[in-house]
N, C-alpha and C positions, 0 to 999 in steps of 0.2 A: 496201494501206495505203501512202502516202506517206513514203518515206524522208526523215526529219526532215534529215538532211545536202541534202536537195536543196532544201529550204527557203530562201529568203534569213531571214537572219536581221537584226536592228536592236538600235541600243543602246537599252534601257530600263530602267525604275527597279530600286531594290533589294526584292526580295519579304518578306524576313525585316528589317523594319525593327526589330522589337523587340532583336534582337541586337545587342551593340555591335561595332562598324569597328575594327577594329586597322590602325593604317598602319605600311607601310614606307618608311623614308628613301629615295628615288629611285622612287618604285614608285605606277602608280594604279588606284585601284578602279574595274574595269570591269562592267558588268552586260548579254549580248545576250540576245536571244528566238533562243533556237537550237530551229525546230521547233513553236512554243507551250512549252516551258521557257524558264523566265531560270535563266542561268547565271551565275555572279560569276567573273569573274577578273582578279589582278593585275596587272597590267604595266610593264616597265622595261626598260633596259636599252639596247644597239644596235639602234634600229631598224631598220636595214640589215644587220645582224649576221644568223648564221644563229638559226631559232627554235628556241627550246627549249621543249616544254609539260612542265608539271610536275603530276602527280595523287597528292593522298594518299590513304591510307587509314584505316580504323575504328583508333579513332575518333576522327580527326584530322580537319583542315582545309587549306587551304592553308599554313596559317601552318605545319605541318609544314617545309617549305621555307622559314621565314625565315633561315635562318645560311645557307644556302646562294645563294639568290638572287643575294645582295650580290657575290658571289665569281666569278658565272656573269655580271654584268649591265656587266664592262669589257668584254666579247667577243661577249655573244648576247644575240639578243632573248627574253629570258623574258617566259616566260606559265604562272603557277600558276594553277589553273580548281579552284571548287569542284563535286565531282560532281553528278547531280543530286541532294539530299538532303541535302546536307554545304554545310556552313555556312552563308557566306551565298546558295548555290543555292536556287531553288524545288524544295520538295517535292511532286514530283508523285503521284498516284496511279496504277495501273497497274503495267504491270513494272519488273523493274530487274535483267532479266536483261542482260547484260554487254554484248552484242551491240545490245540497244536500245538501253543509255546509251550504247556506241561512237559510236552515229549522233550523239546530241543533241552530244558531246564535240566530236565533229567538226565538225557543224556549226559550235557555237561558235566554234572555230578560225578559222574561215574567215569567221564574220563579223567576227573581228578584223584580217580582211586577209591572214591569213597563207596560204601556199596548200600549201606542203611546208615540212616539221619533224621535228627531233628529240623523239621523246619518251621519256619519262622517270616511270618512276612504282612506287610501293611498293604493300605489302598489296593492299586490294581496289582502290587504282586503276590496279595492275600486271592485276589480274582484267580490267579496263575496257581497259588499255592493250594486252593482249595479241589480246582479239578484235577491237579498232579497229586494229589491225595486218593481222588476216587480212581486213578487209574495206578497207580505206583503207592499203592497202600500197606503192601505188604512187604516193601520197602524204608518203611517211616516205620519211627518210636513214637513220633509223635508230631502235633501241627499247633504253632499259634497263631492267631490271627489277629490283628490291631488295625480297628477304625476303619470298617472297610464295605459299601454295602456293593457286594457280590450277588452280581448278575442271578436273577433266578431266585436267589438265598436270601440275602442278607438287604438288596436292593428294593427299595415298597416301586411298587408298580405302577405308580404315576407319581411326579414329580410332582411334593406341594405349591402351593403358589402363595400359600400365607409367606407374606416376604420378611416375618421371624425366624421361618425358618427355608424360606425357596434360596438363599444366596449359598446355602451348602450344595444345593445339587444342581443349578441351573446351568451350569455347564453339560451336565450330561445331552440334553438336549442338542444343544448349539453345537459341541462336539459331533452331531449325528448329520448337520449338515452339507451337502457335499459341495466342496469347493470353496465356500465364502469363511469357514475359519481358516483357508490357506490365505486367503486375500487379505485379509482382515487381520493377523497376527504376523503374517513374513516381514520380518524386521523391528516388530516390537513385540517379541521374543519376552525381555524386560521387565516390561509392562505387567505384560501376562502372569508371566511368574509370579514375580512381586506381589499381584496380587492376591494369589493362592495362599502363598509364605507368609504375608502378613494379615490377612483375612481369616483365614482360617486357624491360627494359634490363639493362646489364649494372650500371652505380650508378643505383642506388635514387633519388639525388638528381638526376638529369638532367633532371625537369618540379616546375618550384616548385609550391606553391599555387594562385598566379594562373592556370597557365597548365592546370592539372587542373581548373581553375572555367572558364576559358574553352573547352575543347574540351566540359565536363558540357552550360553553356550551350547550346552546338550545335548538341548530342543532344535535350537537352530542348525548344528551340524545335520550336515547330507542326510535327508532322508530320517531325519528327528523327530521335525513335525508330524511328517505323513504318520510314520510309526506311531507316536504317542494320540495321535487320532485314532486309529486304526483300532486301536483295544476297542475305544468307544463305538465306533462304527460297527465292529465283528461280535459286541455285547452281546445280541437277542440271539447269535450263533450260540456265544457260550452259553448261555441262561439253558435254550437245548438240550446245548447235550447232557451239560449237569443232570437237569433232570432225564434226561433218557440213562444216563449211569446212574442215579437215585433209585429208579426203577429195579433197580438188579438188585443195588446193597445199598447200606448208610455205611457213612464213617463210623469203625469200629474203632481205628487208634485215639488214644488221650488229644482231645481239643483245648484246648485252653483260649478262651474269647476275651482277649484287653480291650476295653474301652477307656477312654477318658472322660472326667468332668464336665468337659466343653464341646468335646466332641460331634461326629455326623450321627452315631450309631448308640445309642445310650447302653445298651444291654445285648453285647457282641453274641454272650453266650446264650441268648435266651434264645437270639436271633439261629443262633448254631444247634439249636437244641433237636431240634425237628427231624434234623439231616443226621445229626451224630448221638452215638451210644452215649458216650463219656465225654460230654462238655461240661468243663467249667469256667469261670469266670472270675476278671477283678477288674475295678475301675482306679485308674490312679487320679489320681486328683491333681488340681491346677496344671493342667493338661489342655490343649484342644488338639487336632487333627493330629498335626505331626506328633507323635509321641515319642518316638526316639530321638527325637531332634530337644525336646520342651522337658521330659522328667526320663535321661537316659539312664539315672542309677537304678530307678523303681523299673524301668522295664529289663535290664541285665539283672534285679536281684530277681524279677519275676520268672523271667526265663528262669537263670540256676534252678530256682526252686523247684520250677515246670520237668525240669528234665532229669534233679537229682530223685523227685517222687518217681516217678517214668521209670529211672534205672533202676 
């Protein structure tokens, strides 16, 4: 099968037209064919600056990184990409084991010109970002990772049940079954979110209304849900192959492991350490899951700092 990253890729339309555009001041909507996926991603910033890619996760968007951007785009070239599935991405059919979408991610990259980057990415697009590291590694300056327990790596191997701490991962479970979170979620979308956004931060009020309607949207356009199921479902694929690429090498380039306060994952880089040469770590405080959303200044000084040491 053809490695989607070898692919040239081209810019073309937006797939998920019924969803609405949110724009950012200095920033534009990109859409390529990385592979036969279309990918959406933002862009601003220095263009001659070094790249920074940025991946969110479940069940977020790009727009996760909007406080931060702004902060990142005096000094580097950002690029927020929505996965394949997520947002305004084409939702494709097929896998969405970690290691696939690495290639499509990749590719995209590169059809935006960029050819070596910093990257940067939370929950499952830390999943995404970490085995596009082990296969496009010589590609990267370097990987951050925030809050994210990553299939194989970062993920403990059975879900606690002590219910202090079972409400952070019990989704993964139920995510795994087939058919009944289609049943069970089509149309209260909402609900769902909602609960994630406000459950999982450390204030309750850190996602309005608007912005818990805007990520449900997402989810619910064409082929949302499946997709955003899908990572969970293609998991025990990724955990795999990671380690069958483990096997060969560890991550050599600079890691940097963000945790939060409140967080799923207390000790990102401790968790990182095993796998990689050069991890290190920082926890920001009064933080839980979403961290770019909850303390955006601390994770863009964190970053600058990740990337001006790096250069």
């Amino acid at each position: 099968m053809t490695d989607p990253a070898a692919i040239t890729a081209h810019v073309c339309d937006n797939p998920v037209r019924d969803l609405p555009l949110h724009d950012l001041a200095g920033f534009t909507h990109r859409w390529v064919d990385a592979g036969g996926v279309r990918l959406h991603a933002v862009e601003g910033g220095q263009p001659n600056g070094p790249a920074v890619v940025l991946l969110a996760g479940f069940p977020q968007t790009w727009w996760a990184w909007r406080k931060v951007m702004p902060d990142l785009a005096d000094r580097f070239h950002v690029i927020a990409i929505d996965l394949p599935g997520q947002g305004h991405s084409e939702r494709p059919h097929g896998s969405y084991d970690t290691h696939t979408v690495a290639a499509y991610v990749h590719a995209a990259v590169k059809a935006l010109g960029v050819s070596t980057y910093w990257l940067v990415a939370h929950d499952i697009g830390a999943w995404v970002a970490f085995s596009l590291a082990l296969k496009y590694q010589s590609r990267l300056h370097g990987v951050a990772l925030l809050d994210a327990g990553i299939p194989g790596i970062t993920l403990p191997d059975s879900i606690p049940t002590d219910p202090e701490v079972a409400w952070k991962t019990w989704h993964f479970a139920f995510h795994l079954v087939s058919e009944l979170p289609e049943t069970l979620l089509t149309g209260r979308e909402r609900e769902y979110v909602g609960w994630f956004l406000k459950a999982k931060t450390l204030s309750p009020d850190t996602f309005d209304g608007a912005e818990i309607e805007q990520y449900a949207a997402a989810i619910a356009a064409d082929g949302g849900l499946r997709a955003s199921l899908a990572y969970y479902r293609d998991a025990a694929d990724s955990a795999r192959k990671n380690h069958e690429a483990l096997e060969q090498q560890h991550l050599t380039v600079p890691v940097l492991g963000i945790s939060s306060s409140h967080g799923s994952i207390p000790d990102m880089a401790a968790s990182l350490r095993p796998w990689a040469d050069n991890a290190t770590g920082i926890v920001v405080p009064d933080a839980g899951h979403f961290i770019p959303d909850e303390q955006p200044e601390a994770v863009a000084a964190a970053l600058a700092d990740f990337i001006t040491r790096g250069d």
